[in-house]
Structure formats: structure tokens, C-alpha cells
C-alpha positions in Angstrom: -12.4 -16.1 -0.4 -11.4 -14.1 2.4 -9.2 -15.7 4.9 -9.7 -15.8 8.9 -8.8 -12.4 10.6 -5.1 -13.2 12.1 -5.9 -9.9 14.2 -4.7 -10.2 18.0 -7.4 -10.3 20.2 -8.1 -6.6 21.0 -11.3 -4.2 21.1 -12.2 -2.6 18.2 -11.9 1.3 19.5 -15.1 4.2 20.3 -12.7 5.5 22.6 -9.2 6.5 23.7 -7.3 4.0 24.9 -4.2 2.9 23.7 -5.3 -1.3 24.0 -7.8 -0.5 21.2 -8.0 -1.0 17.3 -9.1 1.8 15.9 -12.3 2.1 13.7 -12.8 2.4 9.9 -14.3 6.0 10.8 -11.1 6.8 12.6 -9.4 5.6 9.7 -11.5 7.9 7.4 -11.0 10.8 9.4 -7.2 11.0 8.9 -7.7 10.6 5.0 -10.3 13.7 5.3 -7.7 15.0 7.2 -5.1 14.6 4.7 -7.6 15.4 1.5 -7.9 18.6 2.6 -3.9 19.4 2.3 -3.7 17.4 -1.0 -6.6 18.1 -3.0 -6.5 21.8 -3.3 -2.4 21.1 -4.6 -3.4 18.4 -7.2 -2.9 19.7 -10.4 -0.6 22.8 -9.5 2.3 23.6 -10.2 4.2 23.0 -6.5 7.6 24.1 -5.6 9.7 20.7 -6.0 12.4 19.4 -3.2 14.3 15.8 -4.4 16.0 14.0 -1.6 18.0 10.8 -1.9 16.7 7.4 -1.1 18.2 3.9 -1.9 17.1 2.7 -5.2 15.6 5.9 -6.2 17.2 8.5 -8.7 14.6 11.3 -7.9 12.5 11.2 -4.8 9.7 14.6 -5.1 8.6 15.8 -1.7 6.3 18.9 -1.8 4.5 21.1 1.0 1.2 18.6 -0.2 2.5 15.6 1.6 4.8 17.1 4.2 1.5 19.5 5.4 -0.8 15.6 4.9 1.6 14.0 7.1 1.5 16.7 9.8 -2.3 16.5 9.7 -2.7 13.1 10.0 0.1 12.5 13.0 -1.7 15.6 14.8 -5.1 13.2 14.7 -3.3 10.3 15.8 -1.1 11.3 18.8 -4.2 13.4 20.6 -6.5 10.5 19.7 -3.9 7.3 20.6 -1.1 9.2 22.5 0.7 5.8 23.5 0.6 4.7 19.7 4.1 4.9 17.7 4.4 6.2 14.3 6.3 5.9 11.5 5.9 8.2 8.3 7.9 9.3 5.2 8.2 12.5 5.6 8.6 13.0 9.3 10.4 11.9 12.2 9.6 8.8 13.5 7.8 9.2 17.0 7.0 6.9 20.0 7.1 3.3 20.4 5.7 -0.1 21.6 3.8 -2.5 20.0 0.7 -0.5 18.4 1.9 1.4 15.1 0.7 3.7 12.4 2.6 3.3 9.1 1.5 6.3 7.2 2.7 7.6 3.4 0.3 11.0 2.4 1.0 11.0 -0.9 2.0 7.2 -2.5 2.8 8.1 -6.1 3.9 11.3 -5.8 5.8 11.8 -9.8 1.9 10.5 -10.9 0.6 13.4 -8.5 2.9 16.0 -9.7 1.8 14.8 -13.9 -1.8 15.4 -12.8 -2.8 11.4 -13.1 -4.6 10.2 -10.1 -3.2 7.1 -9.8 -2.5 8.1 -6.0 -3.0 7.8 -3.0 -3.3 8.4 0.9 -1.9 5.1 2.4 -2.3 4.6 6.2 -1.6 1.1 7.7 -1.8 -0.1 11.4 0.4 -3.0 12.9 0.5 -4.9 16.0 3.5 -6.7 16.9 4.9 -5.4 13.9 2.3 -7.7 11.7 -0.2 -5.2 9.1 -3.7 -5.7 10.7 -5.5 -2.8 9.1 -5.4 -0.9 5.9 -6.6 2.0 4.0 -5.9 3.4 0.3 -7.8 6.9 -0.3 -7.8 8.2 -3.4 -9.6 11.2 -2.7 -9.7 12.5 -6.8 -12.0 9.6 -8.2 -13.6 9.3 -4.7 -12.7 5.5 -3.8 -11.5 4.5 -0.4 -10.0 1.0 -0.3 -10.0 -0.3 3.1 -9.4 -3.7 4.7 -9.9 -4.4 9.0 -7.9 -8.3 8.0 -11.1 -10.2 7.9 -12.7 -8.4 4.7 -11.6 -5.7 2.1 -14.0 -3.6 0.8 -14.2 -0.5 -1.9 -16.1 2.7 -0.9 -16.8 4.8 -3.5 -20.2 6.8 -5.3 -21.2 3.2 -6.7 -21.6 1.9 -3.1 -19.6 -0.5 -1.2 -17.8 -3.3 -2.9 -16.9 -6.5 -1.2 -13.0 -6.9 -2.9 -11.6 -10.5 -4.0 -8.2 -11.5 -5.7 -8.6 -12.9 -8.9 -8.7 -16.7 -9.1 -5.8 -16.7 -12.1 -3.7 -19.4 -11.5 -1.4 -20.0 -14.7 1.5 -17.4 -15.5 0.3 -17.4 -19.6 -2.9 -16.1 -18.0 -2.0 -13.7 -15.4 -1.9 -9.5 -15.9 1.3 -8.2 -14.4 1.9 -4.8 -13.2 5.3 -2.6 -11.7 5.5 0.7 -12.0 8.7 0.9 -14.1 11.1 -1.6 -15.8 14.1 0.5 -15.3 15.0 -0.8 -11.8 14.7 -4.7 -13.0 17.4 -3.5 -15.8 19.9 -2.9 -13.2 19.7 -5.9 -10.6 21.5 -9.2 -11.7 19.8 -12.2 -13.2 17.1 -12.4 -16.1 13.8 -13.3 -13.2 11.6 -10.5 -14.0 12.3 -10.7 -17.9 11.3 -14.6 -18.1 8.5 -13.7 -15.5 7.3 -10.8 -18.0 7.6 -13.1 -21.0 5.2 -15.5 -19.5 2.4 -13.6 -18.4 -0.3 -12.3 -20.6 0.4 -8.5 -20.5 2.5 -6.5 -18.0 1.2 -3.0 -17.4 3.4 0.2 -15.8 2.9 3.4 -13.4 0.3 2.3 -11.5 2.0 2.8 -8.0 -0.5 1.9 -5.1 -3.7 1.9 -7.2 -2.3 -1.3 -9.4 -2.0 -3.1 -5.7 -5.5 -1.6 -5.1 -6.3 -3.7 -8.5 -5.2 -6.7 -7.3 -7.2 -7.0 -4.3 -10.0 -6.1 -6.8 -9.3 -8.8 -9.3 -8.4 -6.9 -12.0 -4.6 -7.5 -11.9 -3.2 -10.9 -10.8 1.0 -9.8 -10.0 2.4 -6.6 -8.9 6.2 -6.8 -8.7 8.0 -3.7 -7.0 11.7 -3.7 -5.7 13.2 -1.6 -3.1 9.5 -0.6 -1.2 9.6 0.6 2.3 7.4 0.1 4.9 5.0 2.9 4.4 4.7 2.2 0.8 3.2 -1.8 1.2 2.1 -2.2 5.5 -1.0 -0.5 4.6 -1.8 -2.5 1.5 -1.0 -5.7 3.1 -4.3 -6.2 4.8 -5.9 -4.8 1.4 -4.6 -7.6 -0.5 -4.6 -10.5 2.1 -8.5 -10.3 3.1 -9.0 -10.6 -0.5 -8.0 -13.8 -0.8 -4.1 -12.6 -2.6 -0.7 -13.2 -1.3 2.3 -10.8 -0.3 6.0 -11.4 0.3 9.2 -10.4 -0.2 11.2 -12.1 -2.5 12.5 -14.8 -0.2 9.4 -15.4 1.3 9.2 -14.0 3.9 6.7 -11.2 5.1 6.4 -7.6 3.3 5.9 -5.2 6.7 9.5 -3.9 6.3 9.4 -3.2 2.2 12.6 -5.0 0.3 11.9 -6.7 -3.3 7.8 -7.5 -3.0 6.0 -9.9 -4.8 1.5 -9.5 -4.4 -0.2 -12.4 -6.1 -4.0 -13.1 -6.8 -3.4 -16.6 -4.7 -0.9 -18.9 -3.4 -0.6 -21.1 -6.7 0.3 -17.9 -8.8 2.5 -16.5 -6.3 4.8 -19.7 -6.0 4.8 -19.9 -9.6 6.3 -16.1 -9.7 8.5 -15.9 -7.3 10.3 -19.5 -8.7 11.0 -16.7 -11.8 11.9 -14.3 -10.0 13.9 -15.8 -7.9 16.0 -17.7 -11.4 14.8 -20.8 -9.8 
């Protein structure tokens, strides 16, 4: 079941004004926005830059999400001037307490092999908590989108009302990280006994498998080393679907780390014990 919003008491936006939440068509305008850079790119071959990040061996950035970014910054700072935001590709800007978390292209090696498993993540936070979410994958047409009191799918089927599977035994539960490399190299044996319990454990799904959770299809999606564009926007996603995110210690997923995203609270407890060695 959905849970009660935990949204702070402000108006939902029509207007400008920076003491506003902005709308689901606001929302949709920025991934138009950024479709329009990405989609004619998607299955091209692109000129390549790697940069560095921690935990990463090769990090692709292409003109596709660095011209997505652009367009959807542009949108926000003439629409919400006073609002900060904080992207992948470029600088952060402003501050306060209202901020856009925004990543253009999530799953960028999947986007550079042709496989749309995608997508345009925007997230909004007050007080540094994820309030509002959106997933656009722009290629099968689906829009995943979540205001914390519901989370719902848009797509040429109609609109879906999205809830978190009700999976509560590990033996029984479909897991899902992109890659089992990174588990190889970080001490302790969690993620091998947790992958050894569950029914099946998937890979490469990047923010569609998270997408899939809030949609009951997977019940665990285990990622280490995520930043904060990579999850703020999903959190809502997942949450208003009745799931559960953290970090490995517990504590809440806004600023990335090791990130656990569980159907419900039982299976989530019942993972992180693993993961944790406990």
C-alpha cells in the first residue's frame, strides 16, 4: 500500500514562486526537454570522453547528456530561479533548501550498446529529504513518476498505479545489481550469501531494475558506490510504492553510498542482516 505523503507542507506549483512544488507537467517538460537531446543520439555512434569517479573504472560522458543536462537546468533556473541544483555533468548552482537532483542520461554504457535500459532521472528534495521523482525512458515510451503519496507508470497502455511486491522471504525474492564485479572487491562474503539465498539475481538493469521494484516485478536491488543523482529521484518512486530504501547502515539513501531498495520492510531487514555479515 502506499504510505502517507511525508511531503512538507507547501503548494503544489501553476506558478513561479520559489515556495512551490512543482507539478508533474513541469516535471514532464524537462524530460521532453531532455528527449529531444538524447533521442536523436541513441543508437549512434558518439564521440566518447571517460572521466574518473570513485568506484568506477570507466565513466562515459557524451555531448547526449552534457547537451540534456544544459536543457533541463535552462528550464529550471528561468522557471524556479531561487531553486538549487545539483547535476552530473555540470557545475553545481545555487542553494537553500528546495533542490533539483538531476542525472540526463542514468545508464549511460547501456545507452552507448543500444539497450534501453535508461533513463532521464530528475528528483526534487526539500530539506535535503526526496519528495518527488521522475524516471523517463523516452525509447519504450514509459515515464515513472512518483509526487510521495502515490507512484504511478505512464506509458501507451495508460496509467498504472505502481506497488512493491509483497515478497517477504529471501528464498523467494528476485534480486537485481547491475554488475557483480564491484561486490568481488569489497571485504566480507554479504552480497554472495545474500545472492545464494534469493531465487534468482538478475544484472545491467541500471535505473529501470529500481523502476521494477516499485512495479513489483523485482523485490531487491543492491548497488554500491551511488551518488546522489543516481537514487534521490527514485527514492519517492520506490517509497510511495509501498518498498524501502537505505544505505547499508540504515540510514537514508539522498546522498548515494552502498544502497539497499526492498519490496517491504520485512525483506529489507532480512537483506541488509546479509549484507551487512550480521
Amino acid at each position: 500500500m502506499a504510505r502517507q505523503s511525508s511531503l512538507p507542507k507547501l503548494r503544489v506549483a501553476s506558478q513561479r514562486d520559489g515556495d512551490l512544488l512543482p507539478t508533474f507537467e513541469f516535471f514532464r517538460k524537462l524530460t521532453d526537454a531532455a528527449a529531444a537531446e538524447v533521442m536523436p543520439r541513441f543508437r549512434k555512434r558518439l564521440a566518447v570522453e571517460a572521466e574518473v569517479k570513485p568506484g568506477l573504472q570507466y565513466d562515459p560522458v557524451t555531448e547526449a547528456d552534457r547537451n540534456a543536462e544544459r536543457a533541463i537546468c535552462d528550464i529550471i533556473s528561468a522557471e524556479y530561479p531561487m531553486h538549487a541544483i545539483l547535476g552530473e555533468e555540470l557545475s553545481p548552482s545555487g542553494s537553500g533548501p528546495l533542490k533539483w537532483v538531476i542525472d540526463p542520461i542514468n545508464g549511460m554504457k547501456p545507452y552507448l550498446c543500444g539497450l534501453p535500459v535508461w533513463g532521464t532521472l530528475i528528483g526534487f528534495t526539500v530539506d535535503g529529504r526526496s519528495v518527488m521523482g521522475m524516471m523517463n525512458q523516452p525509447h519504450t515510451g514509459e515515464c515513472f513518476w512518483s509526487d510521495g503519496t502515490k507512484s504511478i507508470c505512464h506509458s501507451a497502455h495508460g496509467e498504472t498505479v505502481l506497488r512493491a511486491s509483497g515478497t517477504q522471504r529471501l528464498s523467494d525474492a528476485i534480486c537485481h545489481t547491475n554488475s557483480p564485479e564491484p561486490f568481488a572487491r569489497r571485504p566480507g562474503r554479504g552480497y554472495a550469501r545474500l545472492a545464494s539465498s534469493v531465487k534468482f539475481t538478475r544484472y545491467g538493469g541500471e535505473c529501470y531494475a529500481f523502476a521494477m521494484l516499485a512495479a513489483g516485478q523485482i523485490d531487491l536491488c543492491v548497488e554500491l558506490a551511488l551518488t546522489a543523482y543516481d537514487i534521490v529521484a527514485l527514492i519517492p518512486l520506490i517509497e510511495a510504492a509501498g518498498g524501502v530504501v537505505s544505505r547499508f547502515d540504515g540510514g537514508r539513501p539522498e546522498r548515494g553510498g552502498n544502497v539497499l531498495a526492498s519490496a517491504n520492510a520485512v525483506l529489507h531487514e532480512a537483506a541488509l542482516r546479509m549484507l551487512n555479515d550480521i
